[in-house]
C-alpha positions in Angstrom: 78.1 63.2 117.1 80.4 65.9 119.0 81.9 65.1 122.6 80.4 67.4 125.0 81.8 70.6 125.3 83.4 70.4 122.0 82.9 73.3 119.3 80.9 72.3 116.3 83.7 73.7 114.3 85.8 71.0 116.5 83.9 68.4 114.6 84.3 69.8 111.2 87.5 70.1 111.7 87.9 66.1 112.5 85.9 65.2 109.3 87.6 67.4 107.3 91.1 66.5 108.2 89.8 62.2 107.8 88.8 63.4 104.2 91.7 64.7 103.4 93.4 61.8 104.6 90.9 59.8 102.5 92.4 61.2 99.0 95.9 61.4 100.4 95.2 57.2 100.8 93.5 57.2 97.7 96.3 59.7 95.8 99.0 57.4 96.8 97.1 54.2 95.3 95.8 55.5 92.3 98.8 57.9 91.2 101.6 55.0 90.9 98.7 52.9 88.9 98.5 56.0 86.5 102.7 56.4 86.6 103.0 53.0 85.2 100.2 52.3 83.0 101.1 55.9 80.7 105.0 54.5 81.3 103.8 51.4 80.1 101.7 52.9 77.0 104.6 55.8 76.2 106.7 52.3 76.1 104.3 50.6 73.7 104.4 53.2 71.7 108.1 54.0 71.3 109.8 52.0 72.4 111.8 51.0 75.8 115.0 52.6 75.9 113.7 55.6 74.4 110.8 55.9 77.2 114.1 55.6 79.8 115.9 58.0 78.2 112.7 60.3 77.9 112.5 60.0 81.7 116.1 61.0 82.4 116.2 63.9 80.2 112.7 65.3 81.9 114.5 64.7 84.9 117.3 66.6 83.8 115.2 69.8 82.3 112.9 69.6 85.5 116.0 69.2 87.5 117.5 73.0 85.6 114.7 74.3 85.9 114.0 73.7 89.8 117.3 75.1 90.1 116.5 78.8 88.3 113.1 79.3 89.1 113.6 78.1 93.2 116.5 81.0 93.2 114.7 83.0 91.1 111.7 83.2 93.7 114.3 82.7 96.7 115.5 85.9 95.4 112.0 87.5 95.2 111.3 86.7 98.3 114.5 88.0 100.0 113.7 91.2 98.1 110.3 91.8 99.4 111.0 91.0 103.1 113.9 93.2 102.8 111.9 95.7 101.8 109.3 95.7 104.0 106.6 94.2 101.9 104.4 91.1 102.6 105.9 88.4 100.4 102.4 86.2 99.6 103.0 86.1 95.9 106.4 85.5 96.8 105.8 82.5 99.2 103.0 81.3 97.3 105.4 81.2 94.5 108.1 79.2 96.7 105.6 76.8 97.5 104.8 76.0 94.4 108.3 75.3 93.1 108.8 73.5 96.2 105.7 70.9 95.1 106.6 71.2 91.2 110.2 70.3 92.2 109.0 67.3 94.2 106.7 66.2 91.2 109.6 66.3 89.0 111.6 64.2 91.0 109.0 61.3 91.0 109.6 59.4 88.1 106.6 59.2 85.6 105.1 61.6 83.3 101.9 62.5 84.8 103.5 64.0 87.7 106.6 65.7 85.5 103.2 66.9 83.8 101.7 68.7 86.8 105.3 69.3 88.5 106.8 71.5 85.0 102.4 73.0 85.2 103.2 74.4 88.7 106.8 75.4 88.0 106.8 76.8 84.6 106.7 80.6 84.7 104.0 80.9 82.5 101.6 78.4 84.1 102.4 79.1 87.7 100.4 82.2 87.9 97.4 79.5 87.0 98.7 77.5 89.3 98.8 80.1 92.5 95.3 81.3 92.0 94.4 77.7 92.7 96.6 77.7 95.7 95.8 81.0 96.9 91.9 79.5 96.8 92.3 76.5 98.7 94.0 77.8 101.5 91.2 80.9 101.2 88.9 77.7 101.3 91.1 76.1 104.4 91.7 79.0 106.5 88.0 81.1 106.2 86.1 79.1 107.7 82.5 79.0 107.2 81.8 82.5 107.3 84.2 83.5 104.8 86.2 86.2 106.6 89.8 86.5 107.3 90.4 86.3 110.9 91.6 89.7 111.3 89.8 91.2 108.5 86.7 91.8 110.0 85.1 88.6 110.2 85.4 85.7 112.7 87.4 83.3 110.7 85.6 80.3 110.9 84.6 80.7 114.7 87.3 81.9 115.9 85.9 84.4 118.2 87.4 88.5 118.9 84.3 90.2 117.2 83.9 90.9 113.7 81.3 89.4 111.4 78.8 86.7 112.7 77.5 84.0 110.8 73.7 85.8 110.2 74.9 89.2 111.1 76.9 92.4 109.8 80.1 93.4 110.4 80.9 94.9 114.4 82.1 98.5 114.3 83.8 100.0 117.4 83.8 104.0 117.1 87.1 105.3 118.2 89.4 108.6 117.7 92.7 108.2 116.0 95.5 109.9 118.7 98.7 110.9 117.4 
């Protein structure tokens, strides 16, 4: 139950920021239990100095290829600002080396896996349509609108598109 006066989307907002929290809690158990059991089996299977060197040298390559691609998109996004353009692809893009770097820089090879997935120019257009639809998910709201784009954005208020209704239409004159 809500406090009074509170919003229902105040509520939703509460549970789903405590799930979130719930697989951050969960992430940070279960990932190092993954790490060290595939460690552990990579070991087994060939031995355990090559499994260390293994590690360094993905280290190493992720560490090359942070390098190019976060200038490389560093650069992009420079270019677009400077030229007037909205940069999403670019900052989407800058986010993701940012997380594929920090993967890279945990040791194992589950995380090197999904940190080179996210960084690798040829996966990372993958990767940002999956970004690009969880914050769709995160900032819509339940009506599904952008908040300026003609809809409410998830109760935010300022017109626009109701939850059972159409779209508001103000009829105006353009005025040079």
């Amino acid at each position: 139950m809500s406090r009074p006066g509170a919003t229902p989307y105040a509520a939703g907002g509460r549970r789903r920021r405590s799930r979130v929290l719930r697989w951050v809690a969960v992430a940070l158990v279960v990932v190092p239990i993954v790490e060290v059991a595939a460690i552990v089996a990579v070991g087994r299977a060939i031995g355990g100095w090559p499994t260390f060197l293994l590690l360094l040298a993905e280290s190493a390559l992720g560490a090359v290829i942070v390098r190019r691609e976060g200038s490389r998109a560093w650069s992009a996004l420079r270019e677009a600002l400077r030229s007037g353009r909205m940069p999403s692809r670019q900052l989407a893009d800058a986010a993701l080396v940012l997380v594929g770097g920090t993967l890279l820089l945990t040791p194992g090879f589950v995380t090197d896996l999904f940190g080179f997935f996210v960084i690798l120019p040829l996966t990372r257009p993958i990767a940002r349509v999956w970004l690009e639809a969880a914050v769709a998910r995160r900032l819509l709201g339940p009506f599904g609108d952008w908040p300026g784009g003609g809809g409410t954005g998830g109760g935010t208020g300022g017109g626009g598109r109701g939850p059972d209704g159409p779209p508001d239409v103000v009829q105006g004159e353009v005025v040079d």
